[in-house]
N, C-alpha and C positions, 0 to 999 in steps of 0.2 A: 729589538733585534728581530731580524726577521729573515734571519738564513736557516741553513738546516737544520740548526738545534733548534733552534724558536717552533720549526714544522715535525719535530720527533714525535711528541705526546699527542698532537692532532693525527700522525701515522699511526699510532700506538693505537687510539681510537677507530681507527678506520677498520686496523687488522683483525680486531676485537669483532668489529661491527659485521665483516663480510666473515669471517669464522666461525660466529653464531649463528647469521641467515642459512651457510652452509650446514652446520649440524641440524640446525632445526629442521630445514628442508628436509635433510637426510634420514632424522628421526621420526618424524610425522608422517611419510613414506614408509620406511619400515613397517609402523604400525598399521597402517593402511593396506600394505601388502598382508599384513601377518593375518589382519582381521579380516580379509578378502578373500582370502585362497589357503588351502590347505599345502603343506610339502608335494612337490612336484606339481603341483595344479598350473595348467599353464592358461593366459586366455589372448588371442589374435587381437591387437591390437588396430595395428595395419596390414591384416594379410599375413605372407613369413618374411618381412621386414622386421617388426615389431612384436612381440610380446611379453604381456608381464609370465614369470613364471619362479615361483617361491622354492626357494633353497638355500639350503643352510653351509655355509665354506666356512672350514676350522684353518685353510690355509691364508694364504697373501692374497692381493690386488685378482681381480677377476678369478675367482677359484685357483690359483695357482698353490704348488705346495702346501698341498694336504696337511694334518696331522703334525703340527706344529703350533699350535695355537698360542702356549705360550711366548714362543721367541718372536712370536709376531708382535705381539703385546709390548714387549720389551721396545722389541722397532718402533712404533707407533709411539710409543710413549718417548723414546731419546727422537725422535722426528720432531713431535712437539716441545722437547725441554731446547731443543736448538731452533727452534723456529722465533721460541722467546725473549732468547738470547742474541739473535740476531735482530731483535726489536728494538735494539737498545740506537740501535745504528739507521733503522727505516727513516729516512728522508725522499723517499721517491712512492709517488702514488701507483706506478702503476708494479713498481716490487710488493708493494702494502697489499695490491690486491691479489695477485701471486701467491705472496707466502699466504694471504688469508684465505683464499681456497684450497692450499696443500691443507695449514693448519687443521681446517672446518674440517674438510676430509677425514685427515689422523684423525683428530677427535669423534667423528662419530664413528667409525672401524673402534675403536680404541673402549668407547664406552659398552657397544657390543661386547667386547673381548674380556671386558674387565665384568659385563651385568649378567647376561644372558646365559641361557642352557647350553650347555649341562651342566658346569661348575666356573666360580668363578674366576678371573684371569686365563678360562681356557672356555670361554662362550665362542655359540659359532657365531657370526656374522651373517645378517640377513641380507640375502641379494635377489634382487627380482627384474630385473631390467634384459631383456632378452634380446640380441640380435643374431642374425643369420652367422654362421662361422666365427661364432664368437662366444668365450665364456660368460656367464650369468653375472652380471654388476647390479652397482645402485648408486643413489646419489655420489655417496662419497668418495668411492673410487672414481666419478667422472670426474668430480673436483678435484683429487689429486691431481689427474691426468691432466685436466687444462691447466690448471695450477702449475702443474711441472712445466709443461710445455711452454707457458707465457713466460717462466722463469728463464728457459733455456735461449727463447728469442730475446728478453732481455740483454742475456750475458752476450749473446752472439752479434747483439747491438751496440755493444760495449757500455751498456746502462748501468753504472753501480750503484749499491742498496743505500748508499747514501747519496744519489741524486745526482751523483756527478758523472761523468762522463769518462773510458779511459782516455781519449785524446786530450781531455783536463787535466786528470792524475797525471799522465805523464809529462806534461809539458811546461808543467809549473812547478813553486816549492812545494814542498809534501806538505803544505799548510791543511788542517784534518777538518776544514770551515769547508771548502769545495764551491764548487759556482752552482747557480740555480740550476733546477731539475733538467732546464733543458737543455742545458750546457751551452757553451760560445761555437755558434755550428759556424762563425768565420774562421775560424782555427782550422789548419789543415792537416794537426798532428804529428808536425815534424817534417810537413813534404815542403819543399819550399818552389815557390814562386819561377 
């Protein structure tokens, strides 16, 4: 068999695969900033395009809402228990690598929040990545952010996380098998001829 179910556990590995490179990236970074630079140290990269610059956010995605540490934690963690959950269903390589850089992302925000100073489930999150007009990030909230974004052009594609296509979903029986990833693009979705 060699339809979507046969390609789940090989997505299943994929998600796995690019959600680790992103933590790791994201944690080896961390520590590299931490061990480099003191709080607030900042150093020119590129000029004032670029630099790194060390600091500690208790809030969301690019410093945003402060002083909340735990309910971020909470986010972060039902992000990943539905990322998992929607693993059951990945038959499309390029959702697999979507949700695997959201996932990579949450997880490494998530491990800060759950390891780090001051106490734990309310650690800050270390971010050092500095641009012009812009709050202080790091790896993982880049990964979310492309992550999000490739999910959203997905959708907007009509690409579903099980590799079909909506002009497929709709135009046939609700059989839950669906056509290969890259769907029947002679199909015109119901406009006719």
């Amino acid at each position: 068999m060699n339809g979507p179910a046969a390609r789940r556990p090989r997505r299943f590995v994929l998600l796995t695969a690019v959600a680790a490179a992103a933590l790791g990236a994201d944690y080896a970074t961390k520590e590299a900033a931490l061990a480099s630079f003191e709080p607030g140290e900042s150093m020119r990269v590129v000029g004032e395009l670029l630099q790194f610059t060390l600091v500690f956010n208790t809030g969301a995605a690019f410093s945003m809402g402060q002083g909340l540490p735990w309910l971020f934690f909470l986010i972060a963690a039902a992000v990943v228990v539905y990322i998992l959950f929607l693993a059951r269903k990945l038959a499309s390589v390029p959702w697999t690598l979507a949700l695997g850089l959201i996932l990579g992302g949450a997880l490494g925000n998530l491990v800060d929040r759950a390891f780090r100073p001051p106490a734990p489930l309310h650690g800050a999150v270390v971010d050092w990545i500095q641009v012009p007009n812009f709050p202080v990030f790091n790896i993982a909230d880049s990964c979310i952010v492309v992550g999000g974004a490739f999910a959203v052009l997905l959708a907007f594609r009509g690409i579903n996380i099980d590799g079909t296509r909506e002009s497929d979903a709709s135009g046939g029986d609700d059989a839950s098998g669906g056509e290969p990833e890259a769907g029947a693009q002679s199909e015109d979705g119901g406009r006719s001829a």
